[in-house]
Structures are given as C-alpha cells and as structure tokens.
TIBA-335531 format. One record per atom (N, C-alpha, C): x, y, z. Coordinates in steps of 0.02 Angstrom, whole numbers, padded with zeros to 5 digits, always signed. Layout:
BEGIN
XYZ
...
END
This chain:
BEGIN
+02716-00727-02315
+02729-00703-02248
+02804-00704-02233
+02826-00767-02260
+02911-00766-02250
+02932-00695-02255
+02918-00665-02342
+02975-00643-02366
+02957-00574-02349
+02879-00564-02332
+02881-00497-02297
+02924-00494-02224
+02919-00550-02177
+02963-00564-02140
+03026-00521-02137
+03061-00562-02195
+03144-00562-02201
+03131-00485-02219
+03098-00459-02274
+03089-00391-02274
+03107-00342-02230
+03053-00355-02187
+03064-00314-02132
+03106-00326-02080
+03141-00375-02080
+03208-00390-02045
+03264-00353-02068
+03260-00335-02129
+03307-00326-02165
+03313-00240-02127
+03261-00226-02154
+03255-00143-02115
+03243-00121-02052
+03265-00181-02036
+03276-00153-01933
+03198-00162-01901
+03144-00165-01936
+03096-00153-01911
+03062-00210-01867
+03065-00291-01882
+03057-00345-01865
+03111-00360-01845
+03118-00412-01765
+03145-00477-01778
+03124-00525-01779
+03113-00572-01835
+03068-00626-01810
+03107-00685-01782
+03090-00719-01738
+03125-00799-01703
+03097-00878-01725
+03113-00915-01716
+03084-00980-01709
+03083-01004-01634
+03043-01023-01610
+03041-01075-01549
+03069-01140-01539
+03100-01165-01512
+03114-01244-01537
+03121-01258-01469
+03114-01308-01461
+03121-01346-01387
+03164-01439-01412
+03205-01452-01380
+03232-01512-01396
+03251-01530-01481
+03280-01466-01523
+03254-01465-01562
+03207-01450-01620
+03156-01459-01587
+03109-01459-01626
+03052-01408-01612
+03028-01378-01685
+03004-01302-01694
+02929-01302-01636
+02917-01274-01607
+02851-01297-01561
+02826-01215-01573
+02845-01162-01604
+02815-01116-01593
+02858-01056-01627
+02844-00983-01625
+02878-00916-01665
+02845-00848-01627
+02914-00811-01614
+02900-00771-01556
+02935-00689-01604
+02895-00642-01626
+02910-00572-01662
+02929-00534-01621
+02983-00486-01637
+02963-00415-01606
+02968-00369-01656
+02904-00361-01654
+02885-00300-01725
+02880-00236-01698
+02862-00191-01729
+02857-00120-01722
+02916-00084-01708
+02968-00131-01725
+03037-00067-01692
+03032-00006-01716
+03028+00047-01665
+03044+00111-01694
+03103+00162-01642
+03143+00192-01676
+03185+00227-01634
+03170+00277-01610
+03202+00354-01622
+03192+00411-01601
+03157+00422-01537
+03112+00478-01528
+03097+00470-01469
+03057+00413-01413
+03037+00357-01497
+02997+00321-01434
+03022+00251-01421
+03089+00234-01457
+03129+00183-01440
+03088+00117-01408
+03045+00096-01453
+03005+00033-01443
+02971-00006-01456
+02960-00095-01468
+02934-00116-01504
+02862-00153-01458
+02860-00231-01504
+02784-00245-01472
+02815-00325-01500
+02810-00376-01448
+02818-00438-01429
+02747-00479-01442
+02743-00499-01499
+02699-00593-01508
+02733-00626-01532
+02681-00707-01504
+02690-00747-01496
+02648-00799-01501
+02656-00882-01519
+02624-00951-01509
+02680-00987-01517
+02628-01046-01464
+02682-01116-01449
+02624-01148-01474
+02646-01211-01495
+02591-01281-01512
+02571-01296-01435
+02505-01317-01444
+02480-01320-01385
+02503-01385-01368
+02517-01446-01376
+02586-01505-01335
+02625-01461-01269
+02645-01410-01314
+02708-01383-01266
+02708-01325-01229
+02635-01315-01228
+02616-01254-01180
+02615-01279-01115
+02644-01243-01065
+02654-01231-01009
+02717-01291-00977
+02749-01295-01026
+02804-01292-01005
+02863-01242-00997
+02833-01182-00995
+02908-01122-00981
+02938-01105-01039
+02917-01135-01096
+02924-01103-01160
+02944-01044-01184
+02882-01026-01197
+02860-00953-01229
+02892-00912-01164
+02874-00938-01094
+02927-00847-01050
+02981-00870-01066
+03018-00904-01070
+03114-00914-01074
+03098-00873-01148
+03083-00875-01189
+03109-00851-01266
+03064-00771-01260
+03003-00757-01230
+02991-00688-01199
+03042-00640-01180
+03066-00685-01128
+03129-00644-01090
+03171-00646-01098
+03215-00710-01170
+03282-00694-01208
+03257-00624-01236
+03191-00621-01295
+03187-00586-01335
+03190-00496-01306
+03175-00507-01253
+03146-00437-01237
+03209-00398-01175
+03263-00442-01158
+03329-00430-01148
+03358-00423-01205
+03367-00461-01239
+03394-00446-01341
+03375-00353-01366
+03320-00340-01341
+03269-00280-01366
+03298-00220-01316
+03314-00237-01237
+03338-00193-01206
+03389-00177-01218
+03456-00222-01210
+03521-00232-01218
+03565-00214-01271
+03535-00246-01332
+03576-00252-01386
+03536-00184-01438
+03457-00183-01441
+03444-00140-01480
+03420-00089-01443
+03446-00073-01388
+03449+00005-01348
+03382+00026-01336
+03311-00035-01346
+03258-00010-01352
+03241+00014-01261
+03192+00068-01244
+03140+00085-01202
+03090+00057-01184
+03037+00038-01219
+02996-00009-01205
+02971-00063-01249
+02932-00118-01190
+02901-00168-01251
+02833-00171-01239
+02804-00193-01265
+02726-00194-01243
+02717-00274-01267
+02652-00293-01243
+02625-00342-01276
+02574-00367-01252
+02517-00373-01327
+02450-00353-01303
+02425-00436-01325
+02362-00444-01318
+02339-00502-01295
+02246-00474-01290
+02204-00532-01323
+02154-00535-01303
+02123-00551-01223
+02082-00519-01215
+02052-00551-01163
+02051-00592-01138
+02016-00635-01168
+02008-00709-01152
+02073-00753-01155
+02132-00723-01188
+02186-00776-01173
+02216-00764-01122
+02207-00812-01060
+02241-00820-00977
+02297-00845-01009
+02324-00899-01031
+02385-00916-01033
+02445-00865-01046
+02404-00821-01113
+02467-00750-01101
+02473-00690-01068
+02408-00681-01030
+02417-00655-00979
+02455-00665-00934
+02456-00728-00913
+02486-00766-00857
+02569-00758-00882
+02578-00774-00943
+02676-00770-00968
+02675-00682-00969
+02655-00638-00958
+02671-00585-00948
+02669-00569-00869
+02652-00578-00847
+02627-00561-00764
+02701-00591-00736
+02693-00668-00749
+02754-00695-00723
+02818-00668-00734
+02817-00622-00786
+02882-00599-00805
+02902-00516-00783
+02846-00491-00762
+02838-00438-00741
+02823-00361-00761
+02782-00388-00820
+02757-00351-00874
+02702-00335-00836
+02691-00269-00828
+02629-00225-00796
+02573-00203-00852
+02520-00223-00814
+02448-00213-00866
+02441-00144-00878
+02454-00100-00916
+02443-00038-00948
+02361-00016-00959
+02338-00056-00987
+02266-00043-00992
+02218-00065-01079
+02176-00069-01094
+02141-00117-01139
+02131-00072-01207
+02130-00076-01267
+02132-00053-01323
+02075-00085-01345
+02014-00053-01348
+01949-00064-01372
+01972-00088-01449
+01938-00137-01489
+01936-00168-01565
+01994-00137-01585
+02058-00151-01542
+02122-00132-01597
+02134-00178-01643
+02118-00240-01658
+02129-00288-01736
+02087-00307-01740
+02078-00315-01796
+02034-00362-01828
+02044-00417-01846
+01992-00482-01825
+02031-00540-01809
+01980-00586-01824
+01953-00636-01875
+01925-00662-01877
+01863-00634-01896
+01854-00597-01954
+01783-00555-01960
+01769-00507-01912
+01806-00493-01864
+01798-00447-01801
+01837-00386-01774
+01805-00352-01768
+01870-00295-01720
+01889-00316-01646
+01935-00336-01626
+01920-00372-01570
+01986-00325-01500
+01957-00310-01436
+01978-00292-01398
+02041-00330-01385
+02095-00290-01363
+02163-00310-01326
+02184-00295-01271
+02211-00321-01216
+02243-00279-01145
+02323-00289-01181
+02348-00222-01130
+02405-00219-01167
+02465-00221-01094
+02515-00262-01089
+02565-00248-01039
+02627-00234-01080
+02662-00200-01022
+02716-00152-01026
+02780-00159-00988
+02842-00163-01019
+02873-00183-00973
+02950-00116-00994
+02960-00074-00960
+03024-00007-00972
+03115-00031-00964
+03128-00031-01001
+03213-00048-00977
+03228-00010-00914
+03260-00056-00893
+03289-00026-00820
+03265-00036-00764
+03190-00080-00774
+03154-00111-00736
+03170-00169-00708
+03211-00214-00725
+03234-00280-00689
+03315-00261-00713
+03369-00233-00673
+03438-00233-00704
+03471-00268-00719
+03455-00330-00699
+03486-00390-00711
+03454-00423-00768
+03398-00406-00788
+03373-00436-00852
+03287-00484-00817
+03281-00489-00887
+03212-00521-00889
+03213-00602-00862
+03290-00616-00906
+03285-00701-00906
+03293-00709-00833
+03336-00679-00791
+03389-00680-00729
+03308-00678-00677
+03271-00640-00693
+03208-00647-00661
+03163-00698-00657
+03149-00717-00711
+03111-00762-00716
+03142-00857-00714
+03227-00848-00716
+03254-00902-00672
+03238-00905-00611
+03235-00831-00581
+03251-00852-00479
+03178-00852-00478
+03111-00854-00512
+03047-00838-00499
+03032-00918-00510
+03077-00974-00525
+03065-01024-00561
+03078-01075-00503
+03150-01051-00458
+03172-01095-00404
+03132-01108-00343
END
C-alpha cells in the first residue's frame, strides 16, 4: 500500500498525509483522485483511532487538506463520500460546510459487499477565507 502510495504521489495523483496529534500518529487523511483539465478535482478520506475521535482531529487536518487542494493545487472541487451509517463523518463534513450532493447506490465494495455512499461537496470559492479560518470561528 505504501509504495503504491508514494507511486501515486509521485504522479500528482495522490496526496497522502499522516495524522498525528501530540505527536503521535492517531490516524491518515488522502486526497486521491486528483484530476486536472476540465474537472479540476479530487476526493478526501479518512480515519482517526477511535481514543482520539472527537476531539477536532480529523476536521482541523480536513480543512488543512482541502485549503492545501484549493490554494496550492488550483483544484475546483472536493467531494467526500462516506457510508451511511457513519454519523461521525457526516457530522466532520457538515461542520465544515461540505453540502450533501446526494447518495451513490453500491459505489464500493467493502467487505464482501457493494455498499452505498452519500457524497458531500464542497467548490473553491465557497468559504474565501478558507476552510480552516471557518471551522476556527465555528469552534469559538
């Protein structure tokens, strides 16, 4: 997995991150699918060890990553999709102001399964000040 990783880092297509909090690795946050030309956009996952969930984690490194994605790699949009049943990343998208787009019947297969995704969306130019700058004053 690494070295397909670095692979595809290599060719613009991935960035992958580490999570760390105090240090120490608690989690790894992708933005895969970069593509340029007309559709200038990738797709944001993510896990934290569950210790360190819901501490503000995963949105602070969400919203470095996806300012990183607007800013620096000129991207348009990000998406990022999510099962159903996971509220917690629902909830780190909502808070950040990622709008629900709508659900992708068995887009992966996941465990012996084709399994449904909702997908949110978030367009550059939508928060001008940035993702992080938002989800600081959403914090005070």
């Amino acid at each position: 997995m690494v070295r397909a990783l670095r692979q595809e880092s290599r060719a613009g297509r991935v960035l992958p991150f580490v999570v760390t909090y105090d240090g120490e690795l608690v989690g790894q946050l992708t933005v895969g699918g970069v593509q340029y030309g007309s559709l200038r956009g990738a797709h944001i996952g993510y896990w934290v060890a569950q210790d360190f969930a819901g501490r503000g984690i995963i949105p602070t490194a969400v919203a470095l990553a996806t300012d990183h994605a607007f800013r620096t790699l000129r991207l348009h949009r990000i998406e990022i999709s999510m099962r159903p049943e996971n509220g917690p990343s629902r909830r780190v998208t909502e808070k950040l102001g990622f709008r629900f787009e709508g659900e992708r019947r068995e887009y992966l297969h996941i465990d012996g399964q084709w399994r449904d995704h909702l997908v949110y969306v978030l367009l550059a130019g939508e928060f001008p000040d940035g993702i992080l700058d938002r989800w600081h004053q959403t914090q005070g």
